[in-house]
C-alpha positions in Angstrom: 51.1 -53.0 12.6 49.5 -51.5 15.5 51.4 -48.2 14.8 49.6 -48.1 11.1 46.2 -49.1 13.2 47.1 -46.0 15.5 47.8 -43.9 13.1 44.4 -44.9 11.1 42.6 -44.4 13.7 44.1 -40.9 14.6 43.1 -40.1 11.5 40.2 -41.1 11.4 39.5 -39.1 14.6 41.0 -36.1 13.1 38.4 -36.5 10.0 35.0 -37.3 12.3 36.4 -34.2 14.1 37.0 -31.9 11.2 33.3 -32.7 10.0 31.6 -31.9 13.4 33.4 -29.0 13.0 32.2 -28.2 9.6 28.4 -28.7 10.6 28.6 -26.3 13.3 30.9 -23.9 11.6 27.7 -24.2 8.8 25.2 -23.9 11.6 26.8 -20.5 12.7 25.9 -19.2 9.1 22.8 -21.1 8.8 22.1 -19.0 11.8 23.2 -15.9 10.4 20.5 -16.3 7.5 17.8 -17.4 9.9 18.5 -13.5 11.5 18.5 -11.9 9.1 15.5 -12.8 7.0 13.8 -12.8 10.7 14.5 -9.2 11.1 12.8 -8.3 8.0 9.2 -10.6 8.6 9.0 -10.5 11.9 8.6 -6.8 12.8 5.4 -6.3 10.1 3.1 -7.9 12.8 4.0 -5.0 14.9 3.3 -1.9 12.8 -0.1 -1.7 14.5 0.4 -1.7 18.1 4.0 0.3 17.4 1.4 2.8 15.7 -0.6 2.7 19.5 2.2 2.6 21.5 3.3 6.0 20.1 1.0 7.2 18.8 2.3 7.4 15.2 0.2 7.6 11.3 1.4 4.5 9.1 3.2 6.6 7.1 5.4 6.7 10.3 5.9 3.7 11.8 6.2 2.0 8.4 9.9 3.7 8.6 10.6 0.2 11.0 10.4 -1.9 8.1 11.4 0.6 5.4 14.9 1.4 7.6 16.0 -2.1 7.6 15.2 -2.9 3.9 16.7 -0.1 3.0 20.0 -0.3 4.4 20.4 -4.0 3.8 19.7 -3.8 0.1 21.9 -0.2 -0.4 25.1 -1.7 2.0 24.6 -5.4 0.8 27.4 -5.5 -1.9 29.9 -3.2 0.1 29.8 -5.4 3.2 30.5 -8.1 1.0 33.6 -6.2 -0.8 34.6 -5.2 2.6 35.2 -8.6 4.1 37.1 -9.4 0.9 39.5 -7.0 2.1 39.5 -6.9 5.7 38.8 -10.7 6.6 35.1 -12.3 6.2 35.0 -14.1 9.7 36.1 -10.9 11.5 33.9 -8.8 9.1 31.0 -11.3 10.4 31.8 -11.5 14.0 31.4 -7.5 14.2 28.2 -7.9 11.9 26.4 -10.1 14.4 27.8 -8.0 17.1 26.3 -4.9 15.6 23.2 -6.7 14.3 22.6 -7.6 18.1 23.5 -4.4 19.7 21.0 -2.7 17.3 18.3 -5.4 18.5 19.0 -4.3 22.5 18.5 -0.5 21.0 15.3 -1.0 18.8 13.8 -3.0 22.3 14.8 -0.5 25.0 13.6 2.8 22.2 11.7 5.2 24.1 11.2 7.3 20.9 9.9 6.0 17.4 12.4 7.9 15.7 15.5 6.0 18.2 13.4 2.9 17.3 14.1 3.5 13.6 17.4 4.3 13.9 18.1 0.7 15.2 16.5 -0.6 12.3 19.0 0.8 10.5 21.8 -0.6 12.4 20.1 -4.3 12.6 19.7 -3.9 9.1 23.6 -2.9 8.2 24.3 -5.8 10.7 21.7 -8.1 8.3 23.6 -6.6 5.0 26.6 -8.6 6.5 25.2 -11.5 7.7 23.4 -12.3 4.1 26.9 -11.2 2.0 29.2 -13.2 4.0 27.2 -16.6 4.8 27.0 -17.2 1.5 30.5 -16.2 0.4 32.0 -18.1 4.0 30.6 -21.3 2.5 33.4 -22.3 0.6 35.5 -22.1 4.0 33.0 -23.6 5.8 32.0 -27.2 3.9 33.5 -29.1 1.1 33.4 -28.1 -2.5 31.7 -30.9 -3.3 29.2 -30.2 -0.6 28.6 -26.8 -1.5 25.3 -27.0 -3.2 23.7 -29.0 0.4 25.2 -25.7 2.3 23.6 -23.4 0.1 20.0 -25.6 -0.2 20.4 -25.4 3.7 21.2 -21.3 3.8 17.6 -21.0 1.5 16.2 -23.2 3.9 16.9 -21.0 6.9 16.1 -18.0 4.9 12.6 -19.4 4.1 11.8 -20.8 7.6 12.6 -16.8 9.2 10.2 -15.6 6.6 8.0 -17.6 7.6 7.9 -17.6 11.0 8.4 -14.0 11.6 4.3 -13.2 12.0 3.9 -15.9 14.0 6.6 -15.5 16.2 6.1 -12.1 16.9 2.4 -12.1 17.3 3.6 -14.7 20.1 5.9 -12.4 21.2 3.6 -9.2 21.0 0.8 -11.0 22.8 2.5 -12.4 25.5 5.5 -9.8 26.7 4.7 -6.5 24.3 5.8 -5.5 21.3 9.3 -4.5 22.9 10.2 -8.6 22.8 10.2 -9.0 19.0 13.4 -6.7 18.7 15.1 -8.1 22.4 15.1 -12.0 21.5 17.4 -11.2 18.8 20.0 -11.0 21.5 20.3 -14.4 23.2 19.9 -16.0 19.3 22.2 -13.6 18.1 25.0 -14.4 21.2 24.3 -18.5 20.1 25.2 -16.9 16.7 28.4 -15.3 17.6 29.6 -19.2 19.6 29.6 -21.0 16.7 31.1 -18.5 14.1 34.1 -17.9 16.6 34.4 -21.5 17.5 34.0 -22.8 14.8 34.7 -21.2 11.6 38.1 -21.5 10.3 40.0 -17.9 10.8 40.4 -15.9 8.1 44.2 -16.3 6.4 46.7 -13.4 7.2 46.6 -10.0 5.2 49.9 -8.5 3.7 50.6 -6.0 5.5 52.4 -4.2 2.4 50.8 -3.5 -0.5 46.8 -3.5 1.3 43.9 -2.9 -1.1 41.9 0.1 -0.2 37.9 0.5 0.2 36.1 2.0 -2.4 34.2 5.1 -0.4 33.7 7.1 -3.3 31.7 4.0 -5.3 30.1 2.9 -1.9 28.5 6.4 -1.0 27.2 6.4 -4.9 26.1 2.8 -4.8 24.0 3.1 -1.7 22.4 6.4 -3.0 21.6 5.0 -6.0 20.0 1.4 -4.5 18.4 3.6 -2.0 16.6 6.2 -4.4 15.3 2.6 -6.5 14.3 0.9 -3.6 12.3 3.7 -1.9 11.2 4.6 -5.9 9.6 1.6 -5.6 8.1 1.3 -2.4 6.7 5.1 -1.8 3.2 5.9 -1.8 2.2 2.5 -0.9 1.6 1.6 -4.6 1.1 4.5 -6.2 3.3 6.3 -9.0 3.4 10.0 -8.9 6.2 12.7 -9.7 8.2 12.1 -6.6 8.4 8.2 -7.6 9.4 9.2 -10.9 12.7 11.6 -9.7 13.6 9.1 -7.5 13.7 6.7 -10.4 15.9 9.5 -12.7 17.7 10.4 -9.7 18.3 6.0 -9.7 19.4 6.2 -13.1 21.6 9.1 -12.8 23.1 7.4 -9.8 24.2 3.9 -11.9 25.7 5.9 -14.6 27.9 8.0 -11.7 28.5 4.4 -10.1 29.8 2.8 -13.5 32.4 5.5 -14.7 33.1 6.0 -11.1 34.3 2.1 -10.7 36.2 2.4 -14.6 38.6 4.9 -13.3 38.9 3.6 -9.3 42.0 1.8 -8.4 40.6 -0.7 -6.6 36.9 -0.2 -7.3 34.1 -1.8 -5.2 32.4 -4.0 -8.0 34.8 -5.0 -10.5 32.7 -4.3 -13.6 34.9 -6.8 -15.6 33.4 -10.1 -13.9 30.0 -9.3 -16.0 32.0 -10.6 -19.1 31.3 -14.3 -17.8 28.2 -14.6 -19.2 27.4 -17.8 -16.5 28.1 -15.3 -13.9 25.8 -12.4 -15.4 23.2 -15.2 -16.4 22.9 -16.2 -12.6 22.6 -12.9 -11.2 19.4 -12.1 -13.9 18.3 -15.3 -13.3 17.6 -14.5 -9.6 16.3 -11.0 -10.4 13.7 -12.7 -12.9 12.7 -15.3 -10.4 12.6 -13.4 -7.0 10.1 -11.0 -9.2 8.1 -13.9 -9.7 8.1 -15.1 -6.7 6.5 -11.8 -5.1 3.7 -12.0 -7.0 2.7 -14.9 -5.4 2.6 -12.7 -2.0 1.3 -9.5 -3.8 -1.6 -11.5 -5.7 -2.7 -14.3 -3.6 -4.5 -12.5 -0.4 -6.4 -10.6 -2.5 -7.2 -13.2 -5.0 -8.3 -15.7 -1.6 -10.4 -13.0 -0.3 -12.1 -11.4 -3.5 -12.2 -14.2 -5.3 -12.5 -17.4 -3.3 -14.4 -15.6 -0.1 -11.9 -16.6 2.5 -11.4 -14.9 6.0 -8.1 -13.4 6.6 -7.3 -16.4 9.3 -7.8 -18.6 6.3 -5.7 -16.8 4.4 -3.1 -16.2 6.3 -2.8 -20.3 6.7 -3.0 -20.8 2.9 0.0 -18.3 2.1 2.3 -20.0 4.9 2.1 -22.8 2.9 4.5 -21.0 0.2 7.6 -20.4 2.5 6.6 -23.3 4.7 7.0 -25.7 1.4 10.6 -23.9 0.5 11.6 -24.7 3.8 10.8 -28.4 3.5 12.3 -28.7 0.1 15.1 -26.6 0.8 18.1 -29.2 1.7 16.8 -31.8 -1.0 17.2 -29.3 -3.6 21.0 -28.8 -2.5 21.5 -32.4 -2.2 19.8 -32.5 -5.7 22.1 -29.8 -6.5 25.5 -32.0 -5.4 24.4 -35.0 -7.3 23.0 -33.6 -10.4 25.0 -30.5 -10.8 23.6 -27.1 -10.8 22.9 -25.8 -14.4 20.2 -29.4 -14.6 18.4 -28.3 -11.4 18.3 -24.7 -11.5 16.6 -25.4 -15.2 14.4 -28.0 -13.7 13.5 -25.6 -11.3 12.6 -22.4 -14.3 10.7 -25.1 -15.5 8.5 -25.6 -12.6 7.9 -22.0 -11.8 7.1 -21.5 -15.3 4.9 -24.9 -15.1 3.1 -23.3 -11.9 2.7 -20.1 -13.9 0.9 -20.8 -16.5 -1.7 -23.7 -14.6 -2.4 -20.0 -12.5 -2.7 -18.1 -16.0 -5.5 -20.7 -17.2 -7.1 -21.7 -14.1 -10.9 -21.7 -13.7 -12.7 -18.8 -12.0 -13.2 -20.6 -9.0 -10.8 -23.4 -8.7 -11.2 -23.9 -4.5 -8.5 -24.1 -2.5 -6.7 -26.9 -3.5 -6.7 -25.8 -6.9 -4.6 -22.5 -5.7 -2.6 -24.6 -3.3 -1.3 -27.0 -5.6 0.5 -24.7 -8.3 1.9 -22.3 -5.5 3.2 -25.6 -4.2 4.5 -26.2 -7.1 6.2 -23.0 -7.6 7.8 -22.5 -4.0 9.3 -26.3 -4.4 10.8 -25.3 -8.0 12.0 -22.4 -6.5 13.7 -23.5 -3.6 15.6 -25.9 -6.4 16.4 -22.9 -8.9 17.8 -21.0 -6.1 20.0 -23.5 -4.5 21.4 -24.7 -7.8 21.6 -20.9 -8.6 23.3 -19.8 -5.5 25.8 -22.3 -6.1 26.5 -21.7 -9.6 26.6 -18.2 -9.1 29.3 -18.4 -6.1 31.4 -21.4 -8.2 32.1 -18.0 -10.6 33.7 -16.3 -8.1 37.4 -16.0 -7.5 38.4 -16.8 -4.4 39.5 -13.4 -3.5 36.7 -11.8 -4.9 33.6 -14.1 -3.1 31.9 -11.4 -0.7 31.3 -9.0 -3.4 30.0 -11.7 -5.6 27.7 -13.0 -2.5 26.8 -9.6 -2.2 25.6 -8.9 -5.8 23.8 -11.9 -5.9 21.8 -11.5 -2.4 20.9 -7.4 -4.1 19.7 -9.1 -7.2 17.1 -10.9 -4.7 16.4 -7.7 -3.2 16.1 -5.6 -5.9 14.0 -8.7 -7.6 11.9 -8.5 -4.7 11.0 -4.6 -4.3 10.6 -4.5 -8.4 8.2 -7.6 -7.9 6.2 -5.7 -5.6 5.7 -2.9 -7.3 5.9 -4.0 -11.0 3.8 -7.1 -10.4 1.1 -5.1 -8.1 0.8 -2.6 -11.2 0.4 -5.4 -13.5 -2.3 -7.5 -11.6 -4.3 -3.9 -10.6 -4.5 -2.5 -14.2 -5.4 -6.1 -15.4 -7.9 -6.2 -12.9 -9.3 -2.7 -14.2 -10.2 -1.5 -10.9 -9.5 2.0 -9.3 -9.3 -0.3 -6.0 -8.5 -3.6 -5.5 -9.5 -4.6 -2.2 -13.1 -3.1 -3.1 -13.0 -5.1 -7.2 -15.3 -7.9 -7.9 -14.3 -11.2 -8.3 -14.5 -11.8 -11.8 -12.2 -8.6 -12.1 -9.9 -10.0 -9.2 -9.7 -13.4 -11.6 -8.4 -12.0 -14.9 -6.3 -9.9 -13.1 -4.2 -13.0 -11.7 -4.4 -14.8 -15.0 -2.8 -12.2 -16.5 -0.2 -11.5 -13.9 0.9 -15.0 -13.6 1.0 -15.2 -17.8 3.8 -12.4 -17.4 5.5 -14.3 -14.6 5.2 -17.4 -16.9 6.8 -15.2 -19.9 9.5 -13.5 -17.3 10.4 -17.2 -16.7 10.8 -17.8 -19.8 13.2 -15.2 -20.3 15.0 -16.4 -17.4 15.4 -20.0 -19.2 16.9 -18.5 -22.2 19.3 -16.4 -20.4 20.6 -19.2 -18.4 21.0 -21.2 -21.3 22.7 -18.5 -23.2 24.8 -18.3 -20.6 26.5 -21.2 -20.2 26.5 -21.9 -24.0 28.5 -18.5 -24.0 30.7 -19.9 -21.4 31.4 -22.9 -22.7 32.7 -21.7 -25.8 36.4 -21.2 -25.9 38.0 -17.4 -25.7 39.3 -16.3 -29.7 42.8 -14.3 -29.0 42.2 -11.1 -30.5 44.7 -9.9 -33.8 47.0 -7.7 -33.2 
């Protein structure tokens, strides 16, 4: 008898111990995320006193934020294929290693250019960080669990977007711009603990028979994200010639990138996983939505200050509440994600975007605060559950050999959701404004410009629904064998 209670109560040792070990192994990615989407909010705060401090146009120093985005959404998906093949926990480690080495480079620059440089490098570190979190789930927590660990991951994300400003105009005020880049280090080192302690190392590779990295499809897949993303960001939203041959030289680039991985060996994106329609559904689903979601953030100053008369400090309080709101709702919606199952929530969620949308589209010219504040409420809460039940659809796809590649295609569909947001949504809303300038229209014009723009994101969410349905109809039906 007391050799059965021993032996209970070893294991039940063994399991309290195994689940610490699992919330810190999660907090080492949660961390991760919370970097990463840091490094991108934080350093916009700075642009004017880096612009002072070296005496540098806009056009210049707008190169800090334009390095990192650029080289996390161009090297997202090949950090993810490469800790497929090399080991995910070692490909992190040396992630946060380099993301933080980069940091201790961008705050000791002494040149804007050096500066710029380790923008890059923090944001190849970042490209790691975002891929492999979400693919070192599965090792990290549960199956069962999975959808609280990735409602967790959004919430980190959404809390680093939105207290990047804030922090660094602490940080600017108080020690100099220099501080924003060097407390990267001592979070990033508390980073680096808990993934080494904690998370479970990464199973042994064959030594025989080892898959080799795709250069030639990595070289042409960063070209080609790069050339779209800087498409789409040049000229500070303009569209002239050189926007347009970046966009050819984009479309070239895919059609290289696809026969390129048809005849590789061991090609970086397998293009055979967008036959599972769920799969393909998920990844537009998050393209749709994270293009939605930016024209909350393209729209909404201009709308508070044209329209509604607000001064910037205002403002700036009103579209925290956005990313403060997906923060809040973040774990719920994983939680709702593990009890509901994810194809229910991440439709509940479409339908609140969509819902949100449309009370925008119809709104009254002057609706007051609250009346703006409830709908983007709405939105950012139905978001936060679309994307954690999305997320972990998305990832349940995956093959266990094949989940950094995945994570990475899914974070670049954000991205790319993201830059096309900006810059497709910020067209939308000027020309249905009708003004050569929108920071100078009247607020009538300001209005039916962001009814329009939010009845598109209503329609774009709509798409979205249908595509998620059709995808899992499509995947549920059962495979035909062809004749031979």
């Amino acid at each position: 008898m007391s050799h059965t209670i021993a032996a209970s109560d070893a294991a039940a040792s063994g399991g309290a111990e195994s689940t610490s070990s699992a919330r810190l192994a999660l907090a080492g990615l949660s961390l991760s995320t919370l970097l990463s989407s840091l490094g991108i909010s934080i350093a916009n705060v700075a642009l004017p006193t880096l612009a002072e401090a070296f005496a540098a146009s806009f056009q210049e120093v707008q190169w800090v934020v334009l390095a990192y985005l650029l080289a996390i959404t161009s090297l997202v998906v090949s950090a993810g294929r490469l800790g497929d093949i090399v080991g995910r926990r070692r490909l992190l480690l040396a992630g946060i290693l380099l993301f933080a080495a980069a940091s201790l480079v961008c705050g000791l620059a002494p040149t804007l250019w050096l500066l710029v440089a380790g923008r890059a490098g923090q944001g190849l570190g970042a490209a790691v960080m975002m891929a492999l979190a979400m693919a070192l789930v599965g090792e990290a927590v549960a199956k069962e669990r999975a959808g609280s660990a990735m409602g967790l991951l959004g919430t980190m994300s959404a809390i680093g977007t939105a207290l990047g400003p804030s922090l660094g105009g602490v940080l600017i005020a108080a020690f100099g711009w220099r501080a924003i880049f060097l407390v990267n280090a001592p979070l990033a080192a508390l980073t680096l603990l808990f993934v080494h302690r904690y998370l479970p190392v990464d199973p042994p590779k064959p030594r025989t028979g080892r898959v080799p990295f795709d250069t030639l499809g990595t070289l042409l897949l960063a070209l080609t994200l790069a050339a779209y993303a800087f498409a789409m960001t040049f000229g500070r939203g303009g569209f002239g010639p050189a926007n347009l041959g970046l966009l050819l030289a984009a479309a070239v680039g895919a059609g290289a990138f696809v026969l390129a991985q048809a005849r590789a060996a061991s090609p970086l994106v397998r293009l055979a996983m967008f036959r599972d329609p769920a799969l393909s559904a998920g990844l537009a689903t998050t393209a749709l939505v994270s293009t939605v979601m930016m024209a909350t953030l393209v729209v909404g100053p201009f709308y508070l200050t044209r329209a509604l008369g607000l001064d910037m400090a205002l403002v700036g309080l009103v579209v925290s509440v956005g990313p403060l709101v997906a923060a809040v709702t973040g774990i719920p919606a994983g939680h709702l994600t593990d009890r509901f199952g994810a194809p229910r929530v991440a439709a509940t969620g479409l339908g609140g975007i969509a819902v949100g949308s449309v009370v925008l589209a119809v709104a009254p010219a002057n609706p007051g605060i609250a009346g703006y504040i409830a709908p983007i409420a709405v939105m950012t809460a139905s978001y936060a559950l679309c994307q954690a039940a999305n997320n972990t659809a998305v990832m349940a796809r995956a093959g266990k050999e094949q989940r950094g590649v995945v994570s990475g295609i899914l974070n670049l569909s954000r991205n790319l959701g993201l830059i096309t947001g900006a810059s497709a949504m910020g067209a939308v809303f000027a020309l249905a404004a009708a003004a050569s300038d929108i920071a100078t229209a009247e607020p009538d014009s300001v209005v039916a410009g962001m009814r329009i723009t939010f009845a598109v994101a209503a329609f774009l969410i709509g798409v979205a629904l249908v595509i998620m349905l059709a995808g899992r109809v499509l995947a549920s039906r059962p495979r035909v064998p062809k004749a031979i």
